[in-house]
C-alpha positions, 0 to 999 in steps of 0.5 A, a space after each residue: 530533465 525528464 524521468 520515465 518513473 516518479 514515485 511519490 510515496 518512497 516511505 510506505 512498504 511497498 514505496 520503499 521496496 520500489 525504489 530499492 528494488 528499482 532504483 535505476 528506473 525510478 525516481 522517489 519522494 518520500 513523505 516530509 519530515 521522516 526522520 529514517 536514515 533509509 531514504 534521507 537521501 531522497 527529496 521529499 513532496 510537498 502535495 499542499 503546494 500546486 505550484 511545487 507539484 506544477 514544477 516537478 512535473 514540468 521539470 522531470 515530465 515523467 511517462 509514469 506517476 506511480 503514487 502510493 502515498 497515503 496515511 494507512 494509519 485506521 485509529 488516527 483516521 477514525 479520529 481525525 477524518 479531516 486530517 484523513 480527507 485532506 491527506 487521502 483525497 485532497 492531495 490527490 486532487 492536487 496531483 491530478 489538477 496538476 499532472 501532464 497529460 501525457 503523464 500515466 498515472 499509477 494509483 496503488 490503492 489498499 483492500 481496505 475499500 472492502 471490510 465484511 467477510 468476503 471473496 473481492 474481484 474488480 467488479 466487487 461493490 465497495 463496502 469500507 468499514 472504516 475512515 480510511 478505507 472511505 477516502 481510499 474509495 474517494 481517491 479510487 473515484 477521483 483517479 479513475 475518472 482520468 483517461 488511462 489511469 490504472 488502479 491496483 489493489 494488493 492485501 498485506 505486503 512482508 517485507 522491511 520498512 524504512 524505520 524498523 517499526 512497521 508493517 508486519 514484520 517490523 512491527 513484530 521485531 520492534 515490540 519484541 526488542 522493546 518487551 512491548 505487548 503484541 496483540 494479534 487479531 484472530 480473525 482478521 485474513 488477508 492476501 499476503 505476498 512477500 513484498 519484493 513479489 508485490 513490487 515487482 508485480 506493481 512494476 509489471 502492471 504499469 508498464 503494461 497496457 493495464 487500465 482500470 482496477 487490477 487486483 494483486 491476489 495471493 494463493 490464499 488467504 492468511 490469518 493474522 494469528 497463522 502470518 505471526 506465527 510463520 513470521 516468529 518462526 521463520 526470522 526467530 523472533 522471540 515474540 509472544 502475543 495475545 489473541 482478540 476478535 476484531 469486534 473487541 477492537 475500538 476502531 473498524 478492523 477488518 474481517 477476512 477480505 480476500 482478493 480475487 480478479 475477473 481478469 485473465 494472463 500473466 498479470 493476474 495470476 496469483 503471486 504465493 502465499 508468504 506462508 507457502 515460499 519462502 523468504 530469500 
């Protein structure tokens, strides 16, 4: 049975917000062994497997691959690049070995191909600071090099996550319920949008004529310290954090990387700010 939309990649932020926000047009896999109740009902992929991939594709023929699975962890990363590599790049690779050809290909990549501080368009050179974002770079490569491939670069997304615990938001009411530490990093600053605003750009953007590298941009730049603050405020959380530099962190942290385009229309106008609309 053919479906027009796969999406490989259902339990990262944006993965999950796709498939709830477009559940009739898009058919999701989540990453094997998650144990969250919000997507146990999805089947999970098996990227190690070519003769598994082989199958799906034949079976569900889908006019658009959108993939945005990868391992966002940067500690576990920096101290496994293997684990990084193979996870990152070498599942890519299988996907592309084994992708129709009539099949478009979506690839949702990260703004952590960048790292010194600095205003980002399509035609920035890369400059990754950290494991990650070097096999994000790697994988940009790989898929760029099949016809009519888009990849699209978005900064920090707000919004829910399959397990309660990450991502931004999770993450804060998760250490605040458990009385856990919460460190903020003061000069970290990032294009931040609401995430149900990312999907649905993320859609638009695919089922355009869009190829090449696209970047998602927001009104403005955010820092760390700024997002906690709206977020406490906002969803009245009763969290306290404490503040440090990046250069006091053990692995590669990001510094203010912020996205811009040299595209032009509709789809490359900026999407808010989360701190300048609010959450519905």
């Amino acid at each position: 049975m053919a479906f027009s939309i796969l999406l490989f990649g259902a339990t990262s932020l944006l993965g999950f917000q796709l498939a709830n926000s477009f559940s009739y047009t898009i058919f999701p896999f989540i990453s094997p062994g998650n144990p969250s109740k919000a997507v146990r009902q999805w089947p999970e992929l098996h990227l190690h497997d070519s003769v598994w991939l082989a199958d799906v594709f034949s079976r569900m023929q889908p006019g658009i691959l959108l993939y945005c699975h990868a391992v966002c962890d940067v500690p576990k990363c920096e101290t496994s690049p293997a684990w990084a590599h193979e996870m990152n790049v070498q599942q890519v690779e299988r996907v592309l070995e084994a992708l129709p050809v009539h099949t478009r290909l979506v690839y949702v990549s990260s703004d952590h191909v960048f790292g010194g501080d600095g205003l980002y368009h399509e035609e920035s050179r890369t400059c990754p600071i950290s494991v990650y974002g070097r096999t994000r770079v790697e994988a940009e490569r790989l898929v760029l090099a099949r016809p009519g491939t888009l990849v699209i670069r978005a900064g920090l997304g707000i919004g829910s996550s399959p397990d309660g615990k990450t991502g931004h938001l999770d993450w804060l009411r998760y250490r605040t319920g458990r009385k856990l530490p919460i460190t903020i990093i003061e000069d970290e600053y990032r294009s931040v949008v609401w995430q149900r605003d990312l999907a649905l750009r993320v859609m638009q953007l695919a089922q355009s004529d869009a190829v090449g590298i696209h970047h998602i941009l927001a009104t403005r730049a955010v820092s760390r310290v700024e997002l906690a603050n709206y977020l406490i405020g906002e969803f009245e959380i009763p969290a306290t954090f404490s503040i440090e530099s990046r250069h006091q962190q053990a692995t590669p942290h990001l510094g203010r990387v912020e996205l811009a385009s040299v595209h032009e229309g509709e789809l490359s106008c900026p999407l808010s700010s989360v701190l300048d609309i609010d959450f519905v």
